[in-house]
Structures are given as C-alpha cells and as structure tokens.
C-alpha positions, 0 to 999 in steps of 0.5 A: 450510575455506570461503573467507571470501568464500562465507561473507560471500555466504551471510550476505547471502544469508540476510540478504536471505531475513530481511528479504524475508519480515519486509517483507511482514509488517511493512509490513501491520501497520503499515498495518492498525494505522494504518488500523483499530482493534485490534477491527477498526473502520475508522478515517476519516482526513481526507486527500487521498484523500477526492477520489477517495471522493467522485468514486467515490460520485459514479460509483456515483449514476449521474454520469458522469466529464467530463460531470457533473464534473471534476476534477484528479486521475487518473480511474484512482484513482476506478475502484479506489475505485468498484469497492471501493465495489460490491464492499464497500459505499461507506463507510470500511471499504472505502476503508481496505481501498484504502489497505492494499491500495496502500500495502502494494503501494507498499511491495513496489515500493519495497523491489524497486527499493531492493534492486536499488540496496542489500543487503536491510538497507539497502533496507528501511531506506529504505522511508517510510511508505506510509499 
C-alpha cells in the first residue's frame, strides 16, 4: 500500500508536469491573440515601445547611436529591433514578432523563479500579463 506522502509528492509531481507544459502554450496564445488578428494581420499598438521602433528605423537609415541621436532608454533594445527590421522588413509585423518573442520569454523567466518560490498551480497563477 503507497504511503500517503508518495502519493501527494506524485500528484505534484504531476501537477507540475501539467502546468509546465500548459504555460508555454497559454502564454503564446494570448500573445499572439493580443498582438494579431485572428487572420494573422499585425496589430499596431501605441506604447512605450515605439521608442525603440523609431530609434532602430532611425539605425536602419544610416544614423549612428550617440552621434545622430540620444535617447533614455537602453540602446540594447534598438539593436533587437534593427535586427528584426532587417531580418523581416521594418514595419508592425516584425515589432509584433519582438513582442511575442520577449513577452513569451518574460513569461518562462517569471514562471522559473515563481516555481522556484511556490508549487507549479500557484506559480502560474502569479504570472502578469507580459504584452
């Protein structure tokens, strides 16, 4: 007969199994839902980010960081930007891919450090929403 505390370490065992793979799929599809049409059409949303859109476009015409511009905000996000923009073309759909692609990273690094703190249930409960 299994001991009642093997029985409760295989239930969270298995709930922890459940919500690592059920995170991943949940946090991008509520990017994607929130970052694109159900036909796939990007979505232009207004925010903080269009600092680092316009200082990348900025970067793809030729002007240099420092030297042509300044700004506040960390240079490192321009360079993801500008690279998405020559990789993809500069225009909403590949700031959107940006979005999903951090946000959806965000969303891991937050459920790692609330699993290390809490069971898998509550951790993911805890999780904001990253878009």
């Amino acid at each position: 007969m299994p001991s009642p505390v093997s029985s409760a370490t295989e239930l969270v065992q298995r709930q922890s199994v459940w919500w690592t793979g059920l995170l991943p799929v949940a946090a991008l599809l509520y990017l994607y839902t929130t970052l694109f049409s159900v036909a796939g059409t990007p979505l232009f949303r207004a925010g903080d980010d269009s600092f680092f859109r316009t200082y990348a476009w900025r970067m793809l015409n030729g002007e240099v960081f420092l030297r042509d511009f300044h700004q506040f905000t960390p240079p490192g996000t321009d360079l993801v930007y500008l690279a998405a923009y020559r990789w993809g073309g500069a225009g909403v759909g590949s700031s959107n891919w940006v979005g999903l692609g951090v946000g959806f990273l965000l969303a891991l690094v937050w459920y790692g450090l609330a699993r290390a703190l809490m069971p898998a249930g509550r951790a993911a409960s805890r999780l904001p929403p990253t878009a």
